[in-house]
C-alpha positions as CSV (number, residue, x, y, z in Angstrom):
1,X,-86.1,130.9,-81.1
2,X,-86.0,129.6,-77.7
3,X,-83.8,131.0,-74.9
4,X,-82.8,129.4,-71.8
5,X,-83.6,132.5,-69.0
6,X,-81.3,130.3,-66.3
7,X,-78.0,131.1,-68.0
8,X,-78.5,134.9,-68.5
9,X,-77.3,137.1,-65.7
10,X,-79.6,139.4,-64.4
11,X,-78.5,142.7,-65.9
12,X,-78.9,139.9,-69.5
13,X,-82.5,139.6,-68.4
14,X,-83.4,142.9,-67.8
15,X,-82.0,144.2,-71.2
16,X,-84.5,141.5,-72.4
17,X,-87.3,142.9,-70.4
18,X,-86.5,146.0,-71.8
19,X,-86.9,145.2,-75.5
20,X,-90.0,143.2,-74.8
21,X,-91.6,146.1,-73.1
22,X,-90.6,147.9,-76.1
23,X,-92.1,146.0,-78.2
24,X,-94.9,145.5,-76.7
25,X,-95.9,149.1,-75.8
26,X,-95.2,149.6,-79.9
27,X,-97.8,146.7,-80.5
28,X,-100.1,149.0,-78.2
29,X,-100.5,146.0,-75.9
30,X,-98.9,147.7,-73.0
31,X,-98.5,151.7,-72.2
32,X,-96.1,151.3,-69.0
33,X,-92.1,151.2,-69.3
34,X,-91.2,151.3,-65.1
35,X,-92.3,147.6,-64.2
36,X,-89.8,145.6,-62.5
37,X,-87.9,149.0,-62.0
38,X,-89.1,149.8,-58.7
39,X,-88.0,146.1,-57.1
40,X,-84.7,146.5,-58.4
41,X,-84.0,150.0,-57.6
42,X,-84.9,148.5,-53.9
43,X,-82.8,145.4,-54.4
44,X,-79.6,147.3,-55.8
45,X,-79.4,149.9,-53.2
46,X,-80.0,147.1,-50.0
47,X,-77.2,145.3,-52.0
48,X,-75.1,147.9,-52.0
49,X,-75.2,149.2,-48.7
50,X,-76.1,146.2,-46.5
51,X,-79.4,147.7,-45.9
52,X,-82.8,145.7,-44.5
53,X,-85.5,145.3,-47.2
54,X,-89.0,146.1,-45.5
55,X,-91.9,144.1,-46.5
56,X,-94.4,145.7,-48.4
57,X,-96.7,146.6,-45.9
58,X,-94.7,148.9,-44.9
59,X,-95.7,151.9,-46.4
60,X,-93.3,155.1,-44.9
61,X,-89.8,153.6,-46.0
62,X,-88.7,150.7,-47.7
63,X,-85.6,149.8,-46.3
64,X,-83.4,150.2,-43.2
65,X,-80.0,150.6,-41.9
66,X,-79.8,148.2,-38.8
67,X,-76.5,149.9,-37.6
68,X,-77.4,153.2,-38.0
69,X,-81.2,153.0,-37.6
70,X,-82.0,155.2,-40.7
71,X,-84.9,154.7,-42.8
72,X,-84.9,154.8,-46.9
73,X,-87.5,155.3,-49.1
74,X,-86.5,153.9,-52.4
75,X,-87.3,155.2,-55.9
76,X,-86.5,154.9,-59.1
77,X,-86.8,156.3,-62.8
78,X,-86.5,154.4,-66.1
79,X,-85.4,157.1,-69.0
80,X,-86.7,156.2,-72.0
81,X,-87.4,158.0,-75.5
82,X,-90.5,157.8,-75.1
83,X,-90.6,158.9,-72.5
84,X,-87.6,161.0,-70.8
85,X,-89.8,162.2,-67.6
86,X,-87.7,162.3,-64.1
87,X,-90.8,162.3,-61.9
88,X,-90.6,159.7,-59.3
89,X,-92.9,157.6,-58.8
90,X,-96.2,159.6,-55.4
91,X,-94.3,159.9,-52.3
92,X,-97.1,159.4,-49.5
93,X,-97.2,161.9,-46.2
94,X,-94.2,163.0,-46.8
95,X,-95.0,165.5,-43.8
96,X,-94.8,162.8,-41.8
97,X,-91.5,162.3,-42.0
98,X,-91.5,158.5,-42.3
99,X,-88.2,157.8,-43.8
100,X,-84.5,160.2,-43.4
101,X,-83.7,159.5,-46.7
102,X,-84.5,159.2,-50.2
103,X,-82.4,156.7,-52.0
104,X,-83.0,157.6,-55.4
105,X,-81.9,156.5,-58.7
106,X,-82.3,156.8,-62.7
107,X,-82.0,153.9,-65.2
108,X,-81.9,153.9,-69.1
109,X,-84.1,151.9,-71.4
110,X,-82.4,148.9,-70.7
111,X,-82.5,149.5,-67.3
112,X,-78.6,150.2,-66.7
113,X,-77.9,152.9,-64.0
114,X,-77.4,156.3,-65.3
115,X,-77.7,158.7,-61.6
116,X,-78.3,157.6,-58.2
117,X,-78.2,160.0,-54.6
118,X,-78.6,159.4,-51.2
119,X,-81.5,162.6,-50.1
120,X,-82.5,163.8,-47.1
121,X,-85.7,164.6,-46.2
122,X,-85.4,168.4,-45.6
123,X,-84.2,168.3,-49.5
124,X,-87.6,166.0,-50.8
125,X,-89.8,168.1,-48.5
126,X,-88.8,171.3,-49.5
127,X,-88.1,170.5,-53.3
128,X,-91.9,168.3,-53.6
129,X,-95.4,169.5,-55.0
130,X,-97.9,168.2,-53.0
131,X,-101.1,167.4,-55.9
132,X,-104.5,167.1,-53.7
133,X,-106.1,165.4,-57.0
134,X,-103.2,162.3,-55.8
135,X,-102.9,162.8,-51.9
136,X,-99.7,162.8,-52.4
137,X,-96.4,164.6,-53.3
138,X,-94.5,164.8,-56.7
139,X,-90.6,164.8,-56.4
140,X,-88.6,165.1,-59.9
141,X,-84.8,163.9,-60.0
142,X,-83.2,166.8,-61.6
143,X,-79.7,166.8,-62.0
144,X,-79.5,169.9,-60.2
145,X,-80.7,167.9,-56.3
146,X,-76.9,166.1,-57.0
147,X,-75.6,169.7,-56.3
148,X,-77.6,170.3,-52.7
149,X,-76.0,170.6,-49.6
150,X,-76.5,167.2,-48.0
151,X,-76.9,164.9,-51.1
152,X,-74.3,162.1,-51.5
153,X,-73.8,160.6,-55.2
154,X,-73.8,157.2,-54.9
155,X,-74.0,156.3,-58.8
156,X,-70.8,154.0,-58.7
157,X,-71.6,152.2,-55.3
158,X,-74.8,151.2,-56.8
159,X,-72.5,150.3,-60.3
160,X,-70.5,148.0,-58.0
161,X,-73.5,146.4,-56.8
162,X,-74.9,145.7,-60.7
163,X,-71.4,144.3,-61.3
164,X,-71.5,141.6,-58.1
């Protein structure tokens, strides 16, 4: 069965990618299920808010607001049965303070948007683990950070931007 990839829409490709992945980790050829989250987590939220992507050489933020001058760092879960962890992916010197915000998001298995927020840093700092064994801290997207002081849902802005 062939399928022409140029007609499908993008959300159409990544429910494809999703089902491959699946099978693939179930063939035990693969043992991943984030891959091509993080790039589309970064493309959806820069979408949706007009932001500049940074290259990836930039390593403290990934994206920022020219009019404002605010700097994102952009991450992104994939829920899946197998594995239902909301553990984002090592934040690097956090201490450093190299983005204001933490633009992060939660997808299902087929990579539709469940959750996203808009963090500050004083929220990521005080609510991460920092693992020496890493360098680097562990942050984990409850559902209770969408109740802190200072976090902005922004789970149908970032719907509005899947739809475009």
């Amino acid at each position: 069965m062939a399928v022409n990839l140029k007609t499908l829409t993008p959300s159409e490709l990544l429910v494809l990618h999703a089902d491959v992945t699946d099978e693939l980790r179930d063939r035990g050829v693969t043992r991943s299920s984030n891959n091509p989250l993080g790039d589309y987590a970064e493309y959806l939220f820069c979408k949706a808010f007009e932001w500049r992507q940074e290259n990836n050489a930039v390593k403290a933020f990934d994206a920022i607001d020219e009019k404002t001058d605010l700097k994102y760092q952009i991450k992104a879960r994939r829920l899946t049965p197998q594995n239902p962890s909301r553990q984002m992916s090592a934040i690097r010197n956090l201490e450093m303070k190299g983005f204001n915000i933490l633009a992060a998001a939660l997808f299902d298995r087929s990579y539709q948007l469940l959750r996203a927020a808009l963090i500050p840093h004083d929220i990521v700092f005080t609510k991460a683990t920092y693992r020496e064994h890493t360098n680097s801290w562990r942050f984990m997207l409850y559902d209770t950070i969408w109740l802190e002081d200072g976090v902005v849902d922004v789970t149908e802005r970032l719907r509005a931007a899947v739809a475009i």
